[in-house]
N, CA, C and O atoms as a Maestro MAE file, in Angstrom:
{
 s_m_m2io_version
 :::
 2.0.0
}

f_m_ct {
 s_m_title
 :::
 protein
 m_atom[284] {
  # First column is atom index #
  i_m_mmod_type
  r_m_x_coord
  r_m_y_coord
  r_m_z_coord
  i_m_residue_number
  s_m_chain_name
  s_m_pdb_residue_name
  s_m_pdb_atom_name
  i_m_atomic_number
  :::
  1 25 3.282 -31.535 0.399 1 A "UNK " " N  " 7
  2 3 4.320 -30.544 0.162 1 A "UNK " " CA " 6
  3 2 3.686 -29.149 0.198 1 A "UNK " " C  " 6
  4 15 2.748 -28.794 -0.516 1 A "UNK " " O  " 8
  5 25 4.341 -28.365 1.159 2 A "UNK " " N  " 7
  6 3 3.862 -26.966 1.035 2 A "UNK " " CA " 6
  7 2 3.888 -25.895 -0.275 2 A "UNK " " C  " 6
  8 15 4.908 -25.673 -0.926 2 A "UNK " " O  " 8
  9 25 2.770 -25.367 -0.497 3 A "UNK " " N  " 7
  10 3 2.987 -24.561 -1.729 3 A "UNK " " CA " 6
  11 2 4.081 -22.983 -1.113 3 A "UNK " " C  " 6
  12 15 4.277 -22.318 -0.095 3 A "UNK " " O  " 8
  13 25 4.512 -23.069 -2.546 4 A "UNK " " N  " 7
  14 3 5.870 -21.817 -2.025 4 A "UNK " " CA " 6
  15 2 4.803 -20.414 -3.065 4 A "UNK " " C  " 6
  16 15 4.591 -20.426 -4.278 4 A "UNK " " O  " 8
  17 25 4.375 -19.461 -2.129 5 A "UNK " " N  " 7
  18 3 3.642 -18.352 -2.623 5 A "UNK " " CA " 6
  19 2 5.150 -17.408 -3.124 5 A "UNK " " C  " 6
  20 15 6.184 -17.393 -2.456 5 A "UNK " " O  " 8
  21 25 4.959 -16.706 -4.375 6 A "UNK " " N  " 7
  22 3 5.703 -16.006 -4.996 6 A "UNK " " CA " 6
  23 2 5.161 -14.228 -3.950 6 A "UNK " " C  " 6
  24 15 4.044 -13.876 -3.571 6 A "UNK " " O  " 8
  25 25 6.262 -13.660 -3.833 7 A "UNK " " N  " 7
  26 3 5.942 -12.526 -2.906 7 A "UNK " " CA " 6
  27 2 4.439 -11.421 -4.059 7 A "UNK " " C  " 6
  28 15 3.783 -10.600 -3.417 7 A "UNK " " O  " 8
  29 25 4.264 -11.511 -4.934 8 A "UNK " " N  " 7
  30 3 3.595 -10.743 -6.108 8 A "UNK " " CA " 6
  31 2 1.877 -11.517 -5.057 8 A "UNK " " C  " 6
  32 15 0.913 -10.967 -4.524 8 A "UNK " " O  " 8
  33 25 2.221 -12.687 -5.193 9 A "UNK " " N  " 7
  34 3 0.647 -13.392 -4.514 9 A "UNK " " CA " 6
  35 2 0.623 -13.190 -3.006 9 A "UNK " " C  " 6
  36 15 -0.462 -13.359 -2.452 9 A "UNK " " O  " 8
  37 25 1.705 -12.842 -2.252 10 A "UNK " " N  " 7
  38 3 1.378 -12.642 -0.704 10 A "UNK " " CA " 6
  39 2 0.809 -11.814 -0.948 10 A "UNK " " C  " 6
  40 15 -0.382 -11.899 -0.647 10 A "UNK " " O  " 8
  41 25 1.348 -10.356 -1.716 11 A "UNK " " N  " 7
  42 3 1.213 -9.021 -1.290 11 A "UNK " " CA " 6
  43 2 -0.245 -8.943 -1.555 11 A "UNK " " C  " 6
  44 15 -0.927 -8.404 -0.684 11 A "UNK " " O  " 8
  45 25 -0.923 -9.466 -2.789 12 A "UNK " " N  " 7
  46 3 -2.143 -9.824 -3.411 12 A "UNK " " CA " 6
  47 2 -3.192 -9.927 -2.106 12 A "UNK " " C  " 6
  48 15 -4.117 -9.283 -1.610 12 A "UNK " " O  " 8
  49 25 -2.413 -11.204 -1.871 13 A "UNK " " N  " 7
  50 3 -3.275 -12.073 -0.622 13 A "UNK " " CA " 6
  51 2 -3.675 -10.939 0.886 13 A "UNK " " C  " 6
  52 15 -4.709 -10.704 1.510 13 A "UNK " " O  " 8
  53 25 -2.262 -10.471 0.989 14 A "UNK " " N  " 7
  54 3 -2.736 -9.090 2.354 14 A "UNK " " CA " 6
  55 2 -3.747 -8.118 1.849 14 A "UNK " " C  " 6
  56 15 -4.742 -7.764 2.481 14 A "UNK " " O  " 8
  57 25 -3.406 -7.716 0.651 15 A "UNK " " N  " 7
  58 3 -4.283 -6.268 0.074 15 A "UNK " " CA " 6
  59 2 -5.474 -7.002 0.141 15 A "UNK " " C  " 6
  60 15 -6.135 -6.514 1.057 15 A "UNK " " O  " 8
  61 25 -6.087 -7.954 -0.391 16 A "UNK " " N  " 7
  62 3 -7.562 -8.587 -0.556 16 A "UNK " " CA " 6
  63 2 -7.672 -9.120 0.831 16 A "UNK " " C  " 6
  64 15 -8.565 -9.968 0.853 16 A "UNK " " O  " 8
  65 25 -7.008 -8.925 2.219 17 A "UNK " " N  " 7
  66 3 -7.748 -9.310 3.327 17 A "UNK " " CA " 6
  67 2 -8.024 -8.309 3.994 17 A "UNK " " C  " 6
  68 15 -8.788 -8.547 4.930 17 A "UNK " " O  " 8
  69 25 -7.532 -6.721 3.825 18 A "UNK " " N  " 7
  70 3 -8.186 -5.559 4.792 18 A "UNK " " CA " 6
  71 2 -9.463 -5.250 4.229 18 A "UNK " " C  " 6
  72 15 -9.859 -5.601 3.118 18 A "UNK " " O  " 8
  73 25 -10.103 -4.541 5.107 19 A "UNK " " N  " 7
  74 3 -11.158 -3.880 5.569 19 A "UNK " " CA " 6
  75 2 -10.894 -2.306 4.278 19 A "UNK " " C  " 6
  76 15 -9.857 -1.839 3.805 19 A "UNK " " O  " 8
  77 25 -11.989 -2.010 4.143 20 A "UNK " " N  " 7
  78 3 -11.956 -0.934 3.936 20 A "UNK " " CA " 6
  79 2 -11.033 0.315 4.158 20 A "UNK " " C  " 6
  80 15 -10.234 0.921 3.445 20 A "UNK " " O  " 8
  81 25 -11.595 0.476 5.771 21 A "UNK " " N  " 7
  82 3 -10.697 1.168 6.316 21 A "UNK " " CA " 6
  83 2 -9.014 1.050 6.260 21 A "UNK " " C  " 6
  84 15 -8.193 1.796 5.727 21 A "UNK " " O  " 8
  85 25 -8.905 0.261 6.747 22 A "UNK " " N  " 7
  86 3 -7.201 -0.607 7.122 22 A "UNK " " CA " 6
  87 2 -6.739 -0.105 5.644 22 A "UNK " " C  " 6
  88 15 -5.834 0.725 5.568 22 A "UNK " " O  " 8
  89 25 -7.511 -0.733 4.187 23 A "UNK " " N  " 7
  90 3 -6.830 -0.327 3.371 23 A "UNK " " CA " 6
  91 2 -6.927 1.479 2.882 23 A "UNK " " C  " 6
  92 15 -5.870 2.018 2.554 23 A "UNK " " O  " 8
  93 25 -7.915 2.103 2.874 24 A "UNK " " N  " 7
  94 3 -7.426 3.712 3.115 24 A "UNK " " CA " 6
  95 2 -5.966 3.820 4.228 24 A "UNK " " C  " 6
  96 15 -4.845 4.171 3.861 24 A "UNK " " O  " 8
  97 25 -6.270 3.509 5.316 25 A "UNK " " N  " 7
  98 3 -5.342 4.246 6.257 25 A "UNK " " CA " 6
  99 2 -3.399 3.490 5.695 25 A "UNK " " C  " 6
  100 15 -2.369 4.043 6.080 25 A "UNK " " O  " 8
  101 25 -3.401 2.585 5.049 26 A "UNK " " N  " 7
  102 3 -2.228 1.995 4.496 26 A "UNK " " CA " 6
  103 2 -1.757 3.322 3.384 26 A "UNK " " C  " 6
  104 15 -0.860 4.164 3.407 26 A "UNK " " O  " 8
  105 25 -2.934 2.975 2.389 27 A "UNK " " N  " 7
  106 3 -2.830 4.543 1.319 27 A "UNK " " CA " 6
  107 2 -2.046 5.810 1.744 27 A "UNK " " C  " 6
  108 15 -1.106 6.323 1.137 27 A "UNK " " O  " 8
  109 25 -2.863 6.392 3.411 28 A "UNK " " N  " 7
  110 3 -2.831 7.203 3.768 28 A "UNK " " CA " 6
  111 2 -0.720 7.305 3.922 28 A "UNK " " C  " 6
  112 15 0.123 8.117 3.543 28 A "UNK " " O  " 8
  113 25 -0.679 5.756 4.809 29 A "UNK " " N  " 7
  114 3 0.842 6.292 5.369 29 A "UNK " " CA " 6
  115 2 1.715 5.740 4.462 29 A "UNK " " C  " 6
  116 15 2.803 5.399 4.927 29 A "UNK " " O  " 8
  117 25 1.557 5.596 3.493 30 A "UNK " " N  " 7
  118 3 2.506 4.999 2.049 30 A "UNK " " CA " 6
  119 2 2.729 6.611 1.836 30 A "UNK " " C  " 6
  120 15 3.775 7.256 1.926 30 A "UNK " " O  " 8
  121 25 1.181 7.120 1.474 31 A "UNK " " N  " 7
  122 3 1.719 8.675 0.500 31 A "UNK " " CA " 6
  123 2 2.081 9.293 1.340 31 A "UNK " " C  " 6
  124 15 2.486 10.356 0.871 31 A "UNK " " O  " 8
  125 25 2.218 9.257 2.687 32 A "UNK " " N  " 7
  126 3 2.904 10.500 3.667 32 A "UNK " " CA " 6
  127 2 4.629 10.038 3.946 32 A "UNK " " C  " 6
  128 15 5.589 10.749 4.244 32 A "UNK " " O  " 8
  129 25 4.532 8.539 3.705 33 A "UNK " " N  " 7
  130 3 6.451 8.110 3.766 33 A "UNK " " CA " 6
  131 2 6.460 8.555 2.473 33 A "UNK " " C  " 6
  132 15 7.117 9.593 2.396 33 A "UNK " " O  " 8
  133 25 5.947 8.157 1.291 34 A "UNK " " N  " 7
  134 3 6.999 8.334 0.364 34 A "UNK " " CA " 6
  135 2 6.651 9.729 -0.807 34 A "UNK " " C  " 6
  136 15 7.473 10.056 -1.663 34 A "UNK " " O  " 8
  137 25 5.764 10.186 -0.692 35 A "UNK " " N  " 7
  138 3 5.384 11.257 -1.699 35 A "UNK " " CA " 6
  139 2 5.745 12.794 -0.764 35 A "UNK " " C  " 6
  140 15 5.904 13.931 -1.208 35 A "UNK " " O  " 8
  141 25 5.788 12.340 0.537 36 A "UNK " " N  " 7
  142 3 6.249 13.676 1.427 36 A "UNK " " CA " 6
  143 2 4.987 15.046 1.742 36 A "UNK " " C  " 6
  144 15 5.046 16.275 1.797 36 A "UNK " " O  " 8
  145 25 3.947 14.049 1.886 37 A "UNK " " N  " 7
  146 3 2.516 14.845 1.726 37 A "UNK " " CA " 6
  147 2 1.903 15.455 2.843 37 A "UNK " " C  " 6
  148 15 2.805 15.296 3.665 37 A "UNK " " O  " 8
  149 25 0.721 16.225 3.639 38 A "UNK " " N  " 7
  150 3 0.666 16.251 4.343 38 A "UNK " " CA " 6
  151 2 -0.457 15.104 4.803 38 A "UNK " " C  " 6
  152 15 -1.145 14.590 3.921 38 A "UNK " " O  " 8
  153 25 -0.587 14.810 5.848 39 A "UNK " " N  " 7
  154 3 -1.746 13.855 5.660 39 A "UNK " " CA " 6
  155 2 -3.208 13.747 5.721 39 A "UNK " " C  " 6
  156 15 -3.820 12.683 5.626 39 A "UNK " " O  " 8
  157 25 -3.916 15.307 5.943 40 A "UNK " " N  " 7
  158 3 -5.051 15.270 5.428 40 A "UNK " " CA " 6
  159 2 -5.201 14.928 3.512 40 A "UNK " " C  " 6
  160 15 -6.047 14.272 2.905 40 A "UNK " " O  " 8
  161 25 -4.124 15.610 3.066 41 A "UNK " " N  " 7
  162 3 -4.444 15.546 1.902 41 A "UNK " " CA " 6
  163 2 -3.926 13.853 1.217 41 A "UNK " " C  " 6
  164 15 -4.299 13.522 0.091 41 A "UNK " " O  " 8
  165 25 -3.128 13.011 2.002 42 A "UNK " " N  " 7
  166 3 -2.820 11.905 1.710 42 A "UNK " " CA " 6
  167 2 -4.095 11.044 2.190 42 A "UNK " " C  " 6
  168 15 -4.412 10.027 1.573 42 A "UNK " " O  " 8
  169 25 -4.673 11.403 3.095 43 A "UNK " " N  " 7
  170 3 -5.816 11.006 3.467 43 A "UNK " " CA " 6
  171 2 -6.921 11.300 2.662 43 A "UNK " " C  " 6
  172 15 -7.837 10.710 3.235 43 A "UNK " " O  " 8
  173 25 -7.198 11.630 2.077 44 A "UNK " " N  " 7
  174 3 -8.206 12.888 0.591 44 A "UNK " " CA " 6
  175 2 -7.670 11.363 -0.380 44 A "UNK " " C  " 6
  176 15 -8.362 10.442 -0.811 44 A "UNK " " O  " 8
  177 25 -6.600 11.531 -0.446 45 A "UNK " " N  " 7
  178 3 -6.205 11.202 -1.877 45 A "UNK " " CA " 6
  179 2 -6.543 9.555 -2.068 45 A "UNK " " C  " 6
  180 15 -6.996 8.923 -3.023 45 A "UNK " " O  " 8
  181 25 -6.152 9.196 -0.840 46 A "UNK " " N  " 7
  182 3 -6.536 7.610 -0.263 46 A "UNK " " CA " 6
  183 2 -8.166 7.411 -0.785 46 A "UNK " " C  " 6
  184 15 -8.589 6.825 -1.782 46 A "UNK " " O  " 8
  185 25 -8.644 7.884 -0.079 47 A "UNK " " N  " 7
  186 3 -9.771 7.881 -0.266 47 A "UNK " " CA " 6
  187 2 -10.712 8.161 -1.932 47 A "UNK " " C  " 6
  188 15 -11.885 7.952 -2.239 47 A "UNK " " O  " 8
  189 25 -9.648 8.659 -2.631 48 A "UNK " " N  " 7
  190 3 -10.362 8.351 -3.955 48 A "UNK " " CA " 6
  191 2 -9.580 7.829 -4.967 48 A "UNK " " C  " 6
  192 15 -9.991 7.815 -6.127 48 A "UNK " " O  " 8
  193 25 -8.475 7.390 -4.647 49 A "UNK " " N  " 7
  194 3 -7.536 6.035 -5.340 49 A "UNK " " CA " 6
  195 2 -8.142 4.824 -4.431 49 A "UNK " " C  " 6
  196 15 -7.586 3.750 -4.661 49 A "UNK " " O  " 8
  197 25 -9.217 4.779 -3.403 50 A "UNK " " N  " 7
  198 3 -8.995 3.112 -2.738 50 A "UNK " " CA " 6
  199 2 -9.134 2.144 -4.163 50 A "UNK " " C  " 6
  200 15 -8.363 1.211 -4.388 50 A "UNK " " O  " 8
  201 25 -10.154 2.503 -4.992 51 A "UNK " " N  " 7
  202 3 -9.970 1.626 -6.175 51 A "UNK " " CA " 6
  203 2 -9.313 1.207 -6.699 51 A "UNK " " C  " 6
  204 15 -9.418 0.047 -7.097 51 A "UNK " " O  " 8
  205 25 -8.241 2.041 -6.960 52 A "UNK " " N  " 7
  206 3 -7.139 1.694 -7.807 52 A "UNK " " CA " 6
  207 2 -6.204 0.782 -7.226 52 A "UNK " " C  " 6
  208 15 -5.133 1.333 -6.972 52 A "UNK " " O  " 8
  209 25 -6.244 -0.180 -6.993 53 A "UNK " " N  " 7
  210 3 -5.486 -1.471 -6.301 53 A "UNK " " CA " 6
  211 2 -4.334 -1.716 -7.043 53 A "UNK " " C  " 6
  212 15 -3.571 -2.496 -6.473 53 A "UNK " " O  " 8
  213 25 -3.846 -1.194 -8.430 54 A "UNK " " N  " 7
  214 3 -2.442 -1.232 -8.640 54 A "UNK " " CA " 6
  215 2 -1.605 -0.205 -8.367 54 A "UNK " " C  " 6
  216 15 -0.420 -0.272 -8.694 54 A "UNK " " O  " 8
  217 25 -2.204 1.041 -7.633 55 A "UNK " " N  " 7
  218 3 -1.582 1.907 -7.325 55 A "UNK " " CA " 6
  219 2 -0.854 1.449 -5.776 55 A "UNK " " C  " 6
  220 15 0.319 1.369 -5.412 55 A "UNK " " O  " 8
  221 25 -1.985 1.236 -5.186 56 A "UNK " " N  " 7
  222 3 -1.894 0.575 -3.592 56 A "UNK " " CA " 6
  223 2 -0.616 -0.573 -3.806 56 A "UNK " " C  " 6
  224 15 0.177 -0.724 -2.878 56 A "UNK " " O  " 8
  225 25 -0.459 -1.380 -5.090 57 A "UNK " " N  " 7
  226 3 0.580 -2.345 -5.007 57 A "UNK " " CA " 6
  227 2 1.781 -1.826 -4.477 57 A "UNK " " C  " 6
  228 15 2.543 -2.046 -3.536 57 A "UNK " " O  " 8
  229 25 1.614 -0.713 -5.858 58 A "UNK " " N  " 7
  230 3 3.004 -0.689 -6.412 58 A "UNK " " CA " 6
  231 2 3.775 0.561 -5.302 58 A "UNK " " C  " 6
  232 15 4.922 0.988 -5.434 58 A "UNK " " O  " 8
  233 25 2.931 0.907 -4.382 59 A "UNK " " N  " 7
  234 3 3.360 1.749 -3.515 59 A "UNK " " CA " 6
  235 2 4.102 1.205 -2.305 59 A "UNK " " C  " 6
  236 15 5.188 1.586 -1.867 59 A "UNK " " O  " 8
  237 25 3.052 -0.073 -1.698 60 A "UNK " " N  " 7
  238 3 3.586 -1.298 -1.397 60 A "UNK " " CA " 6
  239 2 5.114 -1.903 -1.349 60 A "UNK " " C  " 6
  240 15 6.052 -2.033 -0.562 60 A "UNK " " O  " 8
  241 25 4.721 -2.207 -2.800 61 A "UNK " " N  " 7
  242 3 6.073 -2.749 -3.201 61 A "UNK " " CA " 6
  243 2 7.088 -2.287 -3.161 61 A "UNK " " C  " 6
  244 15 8.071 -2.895 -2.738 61 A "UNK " " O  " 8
  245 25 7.115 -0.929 -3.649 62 A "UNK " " N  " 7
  246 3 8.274 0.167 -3.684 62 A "UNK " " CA " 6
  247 2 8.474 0.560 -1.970 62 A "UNK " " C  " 6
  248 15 9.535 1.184 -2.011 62 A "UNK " " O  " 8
  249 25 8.130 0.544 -0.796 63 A "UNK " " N  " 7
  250 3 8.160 0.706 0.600 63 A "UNK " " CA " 6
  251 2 8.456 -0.807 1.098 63 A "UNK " " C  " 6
  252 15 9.122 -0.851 2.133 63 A "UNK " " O  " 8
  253 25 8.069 -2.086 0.530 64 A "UNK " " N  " 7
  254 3 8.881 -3.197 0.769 64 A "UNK " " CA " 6
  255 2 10.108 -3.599 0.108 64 A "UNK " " C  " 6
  256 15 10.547 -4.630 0.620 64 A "UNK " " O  " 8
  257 25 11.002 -3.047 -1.087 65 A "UNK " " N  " 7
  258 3 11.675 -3.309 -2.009 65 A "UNK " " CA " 6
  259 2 12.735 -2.257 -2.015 65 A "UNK " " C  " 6
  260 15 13.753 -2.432 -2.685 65 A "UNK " " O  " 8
  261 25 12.547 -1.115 -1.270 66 A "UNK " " N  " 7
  262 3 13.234 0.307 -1.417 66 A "UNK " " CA " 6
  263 2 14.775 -0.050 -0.276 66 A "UNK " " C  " 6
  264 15 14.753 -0.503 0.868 66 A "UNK " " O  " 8
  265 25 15.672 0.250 -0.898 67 A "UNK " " N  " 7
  266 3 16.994 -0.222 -0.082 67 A "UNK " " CA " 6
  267 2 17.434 1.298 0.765 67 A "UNK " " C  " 6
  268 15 18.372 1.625 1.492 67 A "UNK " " O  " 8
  269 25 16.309 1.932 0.273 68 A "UNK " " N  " 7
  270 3 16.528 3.347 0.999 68 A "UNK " " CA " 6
  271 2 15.394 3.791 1.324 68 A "UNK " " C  " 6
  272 15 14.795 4.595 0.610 68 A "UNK " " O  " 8
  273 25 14.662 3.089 3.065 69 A "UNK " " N  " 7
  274 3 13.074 3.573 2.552 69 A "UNK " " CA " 6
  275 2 12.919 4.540 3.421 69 A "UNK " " C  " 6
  276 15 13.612 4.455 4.435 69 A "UNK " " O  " 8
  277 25 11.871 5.868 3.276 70 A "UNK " " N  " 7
  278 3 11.945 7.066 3.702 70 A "UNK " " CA " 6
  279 2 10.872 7.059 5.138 70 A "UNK " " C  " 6
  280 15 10.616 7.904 5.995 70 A "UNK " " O  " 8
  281 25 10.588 6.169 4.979 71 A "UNK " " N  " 7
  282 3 9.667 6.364 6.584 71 A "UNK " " CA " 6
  283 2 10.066 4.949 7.179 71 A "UNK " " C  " 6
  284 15 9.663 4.611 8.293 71 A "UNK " " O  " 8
  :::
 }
 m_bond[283] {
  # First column is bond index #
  i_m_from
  i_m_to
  i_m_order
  :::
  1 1 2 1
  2 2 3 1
  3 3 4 2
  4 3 5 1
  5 5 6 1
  6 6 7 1
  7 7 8 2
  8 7 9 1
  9 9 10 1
  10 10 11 1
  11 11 12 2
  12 11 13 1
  13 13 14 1
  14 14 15 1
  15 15 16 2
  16 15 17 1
  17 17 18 1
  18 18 19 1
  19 19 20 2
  20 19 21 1
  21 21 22 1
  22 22 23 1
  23 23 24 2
  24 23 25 1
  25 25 26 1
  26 26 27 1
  27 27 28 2
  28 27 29 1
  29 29 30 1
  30 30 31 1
  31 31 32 2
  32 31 33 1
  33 33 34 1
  34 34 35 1
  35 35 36 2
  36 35 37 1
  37 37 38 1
  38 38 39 1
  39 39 40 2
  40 39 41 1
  41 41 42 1
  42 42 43 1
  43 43 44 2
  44 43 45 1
  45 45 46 1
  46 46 47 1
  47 47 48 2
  48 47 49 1
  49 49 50 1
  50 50 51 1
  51 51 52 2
  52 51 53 1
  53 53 54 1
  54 54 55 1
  55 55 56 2
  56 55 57 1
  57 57 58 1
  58 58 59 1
  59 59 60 2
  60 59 61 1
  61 61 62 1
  62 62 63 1
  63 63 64 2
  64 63 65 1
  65 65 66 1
  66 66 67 1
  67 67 68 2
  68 67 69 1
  69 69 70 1
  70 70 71 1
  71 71 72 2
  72 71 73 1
  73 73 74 1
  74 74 75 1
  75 75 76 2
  76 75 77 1
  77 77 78 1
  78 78 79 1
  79 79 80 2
  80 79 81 1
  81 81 82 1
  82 82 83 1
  83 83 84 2
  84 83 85 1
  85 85 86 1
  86 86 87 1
  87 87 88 2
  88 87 89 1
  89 89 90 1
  90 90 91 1
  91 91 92 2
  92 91 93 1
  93 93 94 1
  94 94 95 1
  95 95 96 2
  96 95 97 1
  97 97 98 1
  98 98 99 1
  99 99 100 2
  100 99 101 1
  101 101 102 1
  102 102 103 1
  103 103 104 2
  104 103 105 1
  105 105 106 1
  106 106 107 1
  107 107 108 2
  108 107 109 1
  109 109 110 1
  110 110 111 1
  111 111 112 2
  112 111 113 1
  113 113 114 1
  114 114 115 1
  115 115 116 2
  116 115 117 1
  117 117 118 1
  118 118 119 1
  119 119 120 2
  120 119 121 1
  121 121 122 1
  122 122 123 1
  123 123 124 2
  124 123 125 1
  125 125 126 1
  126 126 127 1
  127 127 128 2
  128 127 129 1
  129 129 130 1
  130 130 131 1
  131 131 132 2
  132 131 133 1
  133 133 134 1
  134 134 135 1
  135 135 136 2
  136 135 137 1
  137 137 138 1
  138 138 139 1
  139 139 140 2
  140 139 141 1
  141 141 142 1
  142 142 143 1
  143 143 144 2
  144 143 145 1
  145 145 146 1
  146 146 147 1
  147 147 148 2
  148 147 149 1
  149 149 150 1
  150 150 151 1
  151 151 152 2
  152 151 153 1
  153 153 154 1
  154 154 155 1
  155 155 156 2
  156 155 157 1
  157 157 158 1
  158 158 159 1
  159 159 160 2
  160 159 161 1
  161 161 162 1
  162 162 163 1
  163 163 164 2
  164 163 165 1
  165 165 166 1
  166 166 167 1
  167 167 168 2
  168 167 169 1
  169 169 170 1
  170 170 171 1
  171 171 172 2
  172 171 173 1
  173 173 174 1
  174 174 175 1
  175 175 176 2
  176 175 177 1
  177 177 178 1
  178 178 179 1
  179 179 180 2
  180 179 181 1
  181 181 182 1
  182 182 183 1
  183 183 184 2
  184 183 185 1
  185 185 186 1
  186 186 187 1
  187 187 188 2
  188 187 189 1
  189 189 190 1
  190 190 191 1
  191 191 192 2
  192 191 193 1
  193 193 194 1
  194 194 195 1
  195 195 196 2
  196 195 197 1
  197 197 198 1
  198 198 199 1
  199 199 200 2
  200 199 201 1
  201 201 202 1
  202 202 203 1
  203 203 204 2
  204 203 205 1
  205 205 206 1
  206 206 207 1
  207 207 208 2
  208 207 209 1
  209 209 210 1
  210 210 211 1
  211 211 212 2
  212 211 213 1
  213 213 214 1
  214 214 215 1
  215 215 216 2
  216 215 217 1
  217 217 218 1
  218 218 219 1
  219 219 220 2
  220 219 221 1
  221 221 222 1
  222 222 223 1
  223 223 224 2
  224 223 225 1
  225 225 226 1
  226 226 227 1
  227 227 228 2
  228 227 229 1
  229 229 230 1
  230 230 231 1
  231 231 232 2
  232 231 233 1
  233 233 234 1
  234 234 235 1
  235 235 236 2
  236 235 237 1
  237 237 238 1
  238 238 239 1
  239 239 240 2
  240 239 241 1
  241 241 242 1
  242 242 243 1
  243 243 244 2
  244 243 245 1
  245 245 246 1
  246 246 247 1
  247 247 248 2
  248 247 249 1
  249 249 250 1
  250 250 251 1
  251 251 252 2
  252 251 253 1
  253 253 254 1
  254 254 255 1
  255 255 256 2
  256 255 257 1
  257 257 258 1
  258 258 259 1
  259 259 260 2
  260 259 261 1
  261 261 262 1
  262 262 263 1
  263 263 264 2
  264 263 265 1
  265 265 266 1
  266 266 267 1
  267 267 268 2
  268 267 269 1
  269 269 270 1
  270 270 271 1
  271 271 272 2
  272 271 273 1
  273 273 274 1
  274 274 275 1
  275 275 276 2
  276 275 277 1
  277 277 278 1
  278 278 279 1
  279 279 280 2
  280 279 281 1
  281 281 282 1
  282 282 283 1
  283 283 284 2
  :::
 }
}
């Protein structure tokens, strides 16, 4: 029987398979759809939140979950 992944463990599962990079440049175009930034500085900012992996979620989530999404 196939296991049924809850969407909380996909999203998990994608974020823990990019690269470095891949995950900055995600950062990058999350904060330029939804914070309205320019993107050197969304690019800046990426780059010193990559740590913060519940930020990266929940930015995620809110751009997969948004019934009104801006980019």
């Amino acid at each position: 029987m196939k296991k049924i992944m809850r969407r909380s463990d996909n999203i998990h599962s994608f974020l823990d398979s990019l690269t470095y990079w891949q995950t900055i440049n995600l950062f990058t175009v999350l904060n330029v759809g939804q914070n309205d930034v320019p993107f050197s500085e969304a690019k800046e900012q990426a780059m010193l939140d990559f740590a913060d992996t519940k930020k990266l979620e929940f930015l995620l989530e809110q751009a997969l979950n948004s019934p009104d999404p801006k980019m």
